[in-house]
Chimera marker file (.cmm) of the C-alpha trace (Angstrom):
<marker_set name="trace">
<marker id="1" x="146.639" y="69.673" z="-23.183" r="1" g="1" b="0" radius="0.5"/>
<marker id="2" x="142.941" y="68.890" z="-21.152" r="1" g="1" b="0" radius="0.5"/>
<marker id="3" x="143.054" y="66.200" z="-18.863" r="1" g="1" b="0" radius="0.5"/>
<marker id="4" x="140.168" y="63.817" z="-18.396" r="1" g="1" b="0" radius="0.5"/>
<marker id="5" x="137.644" y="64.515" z="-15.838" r="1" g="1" b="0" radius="0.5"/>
<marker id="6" x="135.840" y="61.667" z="-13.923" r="1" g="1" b="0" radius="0.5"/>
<marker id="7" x="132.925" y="60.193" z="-15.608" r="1" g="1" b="0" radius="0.5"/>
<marker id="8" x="131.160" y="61.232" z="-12.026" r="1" g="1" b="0" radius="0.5"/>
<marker id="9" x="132.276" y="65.086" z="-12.500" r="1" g="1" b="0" radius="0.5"/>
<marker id="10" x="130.690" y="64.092" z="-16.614" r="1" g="1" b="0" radius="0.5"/>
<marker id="11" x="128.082" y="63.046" z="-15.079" r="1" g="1" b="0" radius="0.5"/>
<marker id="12" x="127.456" y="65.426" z="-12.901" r="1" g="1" b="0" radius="0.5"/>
<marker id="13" x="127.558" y="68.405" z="-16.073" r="1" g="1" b="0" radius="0.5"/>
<marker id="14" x="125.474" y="66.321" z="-18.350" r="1" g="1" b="0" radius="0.5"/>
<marker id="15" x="122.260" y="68.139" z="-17.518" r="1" g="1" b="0" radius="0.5"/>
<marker id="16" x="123.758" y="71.449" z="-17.653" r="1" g="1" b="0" radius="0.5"/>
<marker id="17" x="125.002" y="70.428" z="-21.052" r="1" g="1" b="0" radius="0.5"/>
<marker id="18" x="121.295" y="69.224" z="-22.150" r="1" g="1" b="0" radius="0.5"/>
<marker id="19" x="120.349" y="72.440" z="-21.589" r="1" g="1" b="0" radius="0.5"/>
<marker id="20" x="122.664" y="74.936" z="-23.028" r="1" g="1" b="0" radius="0.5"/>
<marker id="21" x="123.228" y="72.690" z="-25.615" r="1" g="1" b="0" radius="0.5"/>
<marker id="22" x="124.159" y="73.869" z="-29.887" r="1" g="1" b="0" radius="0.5"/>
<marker id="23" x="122.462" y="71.083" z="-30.955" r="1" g="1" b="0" radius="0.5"/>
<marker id="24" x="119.168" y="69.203" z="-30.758" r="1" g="1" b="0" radius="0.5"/>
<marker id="25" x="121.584" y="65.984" z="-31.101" r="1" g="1" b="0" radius="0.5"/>
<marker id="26" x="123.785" y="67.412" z="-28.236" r="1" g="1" b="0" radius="0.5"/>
<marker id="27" x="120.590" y="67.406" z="-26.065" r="1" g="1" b="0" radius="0.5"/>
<marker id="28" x="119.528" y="64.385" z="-27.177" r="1" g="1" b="0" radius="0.5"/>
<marker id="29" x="122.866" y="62.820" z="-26.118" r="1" g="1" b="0" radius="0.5"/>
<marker id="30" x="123.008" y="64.433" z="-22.804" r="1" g="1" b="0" radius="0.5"/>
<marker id="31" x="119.624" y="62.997" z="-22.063" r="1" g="1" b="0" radius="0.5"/>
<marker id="32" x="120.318" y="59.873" z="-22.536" r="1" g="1" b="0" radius="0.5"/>
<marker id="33" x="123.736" y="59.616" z="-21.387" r="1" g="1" b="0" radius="0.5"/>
<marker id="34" x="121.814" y="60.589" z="-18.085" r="1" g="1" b="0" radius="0.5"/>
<marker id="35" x="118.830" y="58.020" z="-18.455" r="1" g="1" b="0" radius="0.5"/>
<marker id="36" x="121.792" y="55.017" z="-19.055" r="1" g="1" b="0" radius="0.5"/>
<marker id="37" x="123.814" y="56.224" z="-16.220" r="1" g="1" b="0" radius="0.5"/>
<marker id="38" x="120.639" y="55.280" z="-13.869" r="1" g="1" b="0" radius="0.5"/>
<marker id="39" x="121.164" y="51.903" z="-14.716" r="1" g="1" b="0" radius="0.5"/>
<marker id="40" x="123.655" y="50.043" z="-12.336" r="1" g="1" b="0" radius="0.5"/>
<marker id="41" x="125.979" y="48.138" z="-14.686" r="1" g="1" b="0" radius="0.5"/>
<marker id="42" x="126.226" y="50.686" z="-17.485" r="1" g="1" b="0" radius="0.5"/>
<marker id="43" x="129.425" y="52.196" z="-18.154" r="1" g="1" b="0" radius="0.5"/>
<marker id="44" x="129.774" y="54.410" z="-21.576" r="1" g="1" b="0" radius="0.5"/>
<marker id="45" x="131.444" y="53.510" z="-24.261" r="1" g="1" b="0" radius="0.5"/>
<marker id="46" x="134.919" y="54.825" z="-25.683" r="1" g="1" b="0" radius="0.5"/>
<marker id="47" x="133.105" y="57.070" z="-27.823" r="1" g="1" b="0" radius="0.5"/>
<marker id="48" x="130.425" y="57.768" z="-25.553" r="1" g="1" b="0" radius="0.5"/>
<marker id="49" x="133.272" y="59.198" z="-22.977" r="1" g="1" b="0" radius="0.5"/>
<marker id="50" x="135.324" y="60.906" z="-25.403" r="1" g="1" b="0" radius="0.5"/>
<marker id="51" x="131.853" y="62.913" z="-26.740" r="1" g="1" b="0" radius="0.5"/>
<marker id="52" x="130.970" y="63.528" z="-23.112" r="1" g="1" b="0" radius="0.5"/>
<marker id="53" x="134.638" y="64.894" z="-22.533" r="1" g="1" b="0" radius="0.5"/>
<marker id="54" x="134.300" y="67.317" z="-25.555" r="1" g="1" b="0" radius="0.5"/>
<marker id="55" x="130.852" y="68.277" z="-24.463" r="1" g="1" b="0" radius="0.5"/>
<marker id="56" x="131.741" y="69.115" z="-20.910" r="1" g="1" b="0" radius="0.5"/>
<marker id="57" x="135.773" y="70.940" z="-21.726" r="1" g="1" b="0" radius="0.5"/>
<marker id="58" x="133.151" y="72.603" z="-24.459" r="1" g="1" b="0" radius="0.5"/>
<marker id="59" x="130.637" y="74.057" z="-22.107" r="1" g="1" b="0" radius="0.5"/>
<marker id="60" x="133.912" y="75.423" z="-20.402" r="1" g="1" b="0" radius="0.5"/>
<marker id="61" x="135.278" y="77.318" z="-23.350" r="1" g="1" b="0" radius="0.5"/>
<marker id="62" x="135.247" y="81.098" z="-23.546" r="1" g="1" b="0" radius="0.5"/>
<marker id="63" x="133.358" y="81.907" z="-27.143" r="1" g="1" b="0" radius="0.5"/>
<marker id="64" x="133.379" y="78.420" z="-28.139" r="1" g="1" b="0" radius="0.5"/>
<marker id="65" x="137.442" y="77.835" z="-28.205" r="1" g="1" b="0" radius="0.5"/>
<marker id="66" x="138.129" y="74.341" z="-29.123" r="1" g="1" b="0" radius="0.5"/>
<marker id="67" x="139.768" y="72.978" z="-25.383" r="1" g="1" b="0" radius="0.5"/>
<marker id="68" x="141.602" y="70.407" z="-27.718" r="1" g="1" b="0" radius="0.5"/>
<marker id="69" x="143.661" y="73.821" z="-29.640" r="1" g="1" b="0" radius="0.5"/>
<marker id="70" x="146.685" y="75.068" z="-28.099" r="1" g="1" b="0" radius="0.5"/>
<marker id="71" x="145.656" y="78.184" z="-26.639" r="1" g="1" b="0" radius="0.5"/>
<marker id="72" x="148.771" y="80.834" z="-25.159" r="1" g="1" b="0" radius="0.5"/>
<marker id="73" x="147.521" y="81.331" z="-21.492" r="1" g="1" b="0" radius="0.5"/>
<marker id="74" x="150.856" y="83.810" z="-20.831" r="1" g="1" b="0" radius="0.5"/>
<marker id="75" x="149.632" y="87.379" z="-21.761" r="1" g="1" b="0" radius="0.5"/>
<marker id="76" x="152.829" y="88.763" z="-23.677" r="1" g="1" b="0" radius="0.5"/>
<marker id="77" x="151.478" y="92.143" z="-25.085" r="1" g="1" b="0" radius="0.5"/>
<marker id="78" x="151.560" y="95.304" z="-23.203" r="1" g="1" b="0" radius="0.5"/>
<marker id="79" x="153.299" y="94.942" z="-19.963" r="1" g="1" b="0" radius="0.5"/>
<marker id="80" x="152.790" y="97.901" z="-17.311" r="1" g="1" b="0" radius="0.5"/>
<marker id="81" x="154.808" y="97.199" z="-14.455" r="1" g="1" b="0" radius="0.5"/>
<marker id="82" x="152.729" y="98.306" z="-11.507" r="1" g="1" b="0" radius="0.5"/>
<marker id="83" x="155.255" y="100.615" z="-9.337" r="1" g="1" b="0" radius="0.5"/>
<link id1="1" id2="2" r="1" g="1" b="0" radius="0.2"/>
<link id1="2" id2="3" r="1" g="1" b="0" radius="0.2"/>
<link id1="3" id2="4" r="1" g="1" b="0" radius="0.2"/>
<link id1="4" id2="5" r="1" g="1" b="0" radius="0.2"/>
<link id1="5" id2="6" r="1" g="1" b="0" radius="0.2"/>
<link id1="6" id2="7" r="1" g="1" b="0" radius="0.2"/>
<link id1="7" id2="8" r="1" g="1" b="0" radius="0.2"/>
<link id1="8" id2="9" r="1" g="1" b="0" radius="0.2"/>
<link id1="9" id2="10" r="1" g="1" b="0" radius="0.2"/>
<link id1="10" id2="11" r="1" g="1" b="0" radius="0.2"/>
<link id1="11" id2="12" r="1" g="1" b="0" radius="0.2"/>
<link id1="12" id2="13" r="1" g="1" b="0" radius="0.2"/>
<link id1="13" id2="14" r="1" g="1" b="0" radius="0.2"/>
<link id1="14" id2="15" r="1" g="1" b="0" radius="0.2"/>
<link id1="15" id2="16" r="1" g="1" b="0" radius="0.2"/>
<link id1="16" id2="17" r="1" g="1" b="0" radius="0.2"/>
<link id1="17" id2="18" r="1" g="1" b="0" radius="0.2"/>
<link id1="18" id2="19" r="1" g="1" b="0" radius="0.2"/>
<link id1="19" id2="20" r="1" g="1" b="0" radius="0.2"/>
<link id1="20" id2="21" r="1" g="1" b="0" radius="0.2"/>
<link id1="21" id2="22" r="1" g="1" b="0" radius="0.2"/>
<link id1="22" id2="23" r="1" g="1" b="0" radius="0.2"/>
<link id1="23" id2="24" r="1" g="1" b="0" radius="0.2"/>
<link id1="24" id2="25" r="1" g="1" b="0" radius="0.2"/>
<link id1="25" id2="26" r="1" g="1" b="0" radius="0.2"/>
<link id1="26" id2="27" r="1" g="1" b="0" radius="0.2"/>
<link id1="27" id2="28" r="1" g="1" b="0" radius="0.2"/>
<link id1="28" id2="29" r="1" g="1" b="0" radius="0.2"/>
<link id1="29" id2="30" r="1" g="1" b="0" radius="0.2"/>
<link id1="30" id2="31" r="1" g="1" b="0" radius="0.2"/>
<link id1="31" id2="32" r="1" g="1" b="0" radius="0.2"/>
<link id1="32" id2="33" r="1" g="1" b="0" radius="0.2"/>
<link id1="33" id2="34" r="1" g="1" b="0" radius="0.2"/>
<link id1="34" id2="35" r="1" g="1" b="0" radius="0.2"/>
<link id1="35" id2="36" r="1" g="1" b="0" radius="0.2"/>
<link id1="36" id2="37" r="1" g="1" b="0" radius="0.2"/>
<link id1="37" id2="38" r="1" g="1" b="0" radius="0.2"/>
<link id1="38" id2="39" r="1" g="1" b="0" radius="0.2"/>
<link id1="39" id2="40" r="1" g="1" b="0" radius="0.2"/>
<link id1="40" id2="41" r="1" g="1" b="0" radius="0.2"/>
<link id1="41" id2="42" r="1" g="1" b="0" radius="0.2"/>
<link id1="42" id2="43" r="1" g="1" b="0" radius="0.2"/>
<link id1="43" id2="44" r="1" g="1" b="0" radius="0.2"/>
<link id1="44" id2="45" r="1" g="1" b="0" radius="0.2"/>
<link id1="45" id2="46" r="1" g="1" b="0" radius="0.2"/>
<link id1="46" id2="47" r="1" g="1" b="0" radius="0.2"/>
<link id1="47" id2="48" r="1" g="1" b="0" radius="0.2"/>
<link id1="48" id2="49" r="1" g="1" b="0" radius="0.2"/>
<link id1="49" id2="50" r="1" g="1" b="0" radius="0.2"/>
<link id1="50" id2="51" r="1" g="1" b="0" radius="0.2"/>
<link id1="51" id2="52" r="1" g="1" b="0" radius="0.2"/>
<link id1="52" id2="53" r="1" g="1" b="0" radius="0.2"/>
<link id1="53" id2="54" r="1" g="1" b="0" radius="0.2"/>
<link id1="54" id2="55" r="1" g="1" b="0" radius="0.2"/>
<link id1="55" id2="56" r="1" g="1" b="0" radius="0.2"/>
<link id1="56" id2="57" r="1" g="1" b="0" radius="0.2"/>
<link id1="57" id2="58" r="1" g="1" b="0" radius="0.2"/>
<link id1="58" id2="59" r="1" g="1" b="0" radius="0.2"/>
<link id1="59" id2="60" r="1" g="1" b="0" radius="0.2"/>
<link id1="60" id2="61" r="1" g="1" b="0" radius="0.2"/>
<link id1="61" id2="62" r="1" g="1" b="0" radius="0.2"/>
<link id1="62" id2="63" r="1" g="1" b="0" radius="0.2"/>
<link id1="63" id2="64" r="1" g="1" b="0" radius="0.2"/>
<link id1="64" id2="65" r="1" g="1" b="0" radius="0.2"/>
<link id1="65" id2="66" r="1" g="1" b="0" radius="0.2"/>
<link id1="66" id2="67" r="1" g="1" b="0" radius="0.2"/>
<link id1="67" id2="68" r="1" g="1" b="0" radius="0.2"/>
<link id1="68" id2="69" r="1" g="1" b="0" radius="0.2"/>
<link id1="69" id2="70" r="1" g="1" b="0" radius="0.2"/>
<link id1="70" id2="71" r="1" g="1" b="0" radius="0.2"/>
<link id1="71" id2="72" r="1" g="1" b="0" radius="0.2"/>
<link id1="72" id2="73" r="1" g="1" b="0" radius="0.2"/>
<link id1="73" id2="74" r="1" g="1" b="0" radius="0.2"/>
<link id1="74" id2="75" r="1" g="1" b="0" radius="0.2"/>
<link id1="75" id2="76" r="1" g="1" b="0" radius="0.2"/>
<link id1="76" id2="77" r="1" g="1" b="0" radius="0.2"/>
<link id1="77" id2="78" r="1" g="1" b="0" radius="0.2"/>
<link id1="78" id2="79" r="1" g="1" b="0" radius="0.2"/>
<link id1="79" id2="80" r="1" g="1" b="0" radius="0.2"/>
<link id1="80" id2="81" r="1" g="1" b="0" radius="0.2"/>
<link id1="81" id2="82" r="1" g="1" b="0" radius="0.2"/>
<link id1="82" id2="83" r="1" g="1" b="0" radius="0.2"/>
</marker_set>
């Protein structure tokens, strides 16, 4: 299970998530998540967080894994003990 990063760390990743991002909509977001978050008294929405959260734990994810999937982090195939 992800935990939920700071809307300042969000922040911080939006522009880096502008410009690697899948989507022309993903960009589009990004931008203007950025140009609100100039704005003193804005705070984003529920939905607005929860699509930054995915868009940031996404530009973190190895070949696109889903950070919401239950991924086995304990390597259990060949074991070589190292003598």
């Amino acid at each position: 299970m992800t935990t939920a990063r700071p809307l300042e760390e969000l922040l911080f990743y939006m522009k880096t998530v502008a410009s690697q991002a899948s989507s022309e909509w993903e960009a589009n977001f990004a931008r203007s998540i950025l140009r609100q978050s100039k704005r003193p008294t804005w705070n984003p929405s529920e939905k607005q967080l929860w699509t930054m959260q995915r868009m940031v734990s996404d530009l973190f994810s190895p070949n696109g894994v889903n950070a919401d999937a239950d991924i086995d982090l304990i390597d259990t195939g060949d074991r070589h003990d190292a003598a």
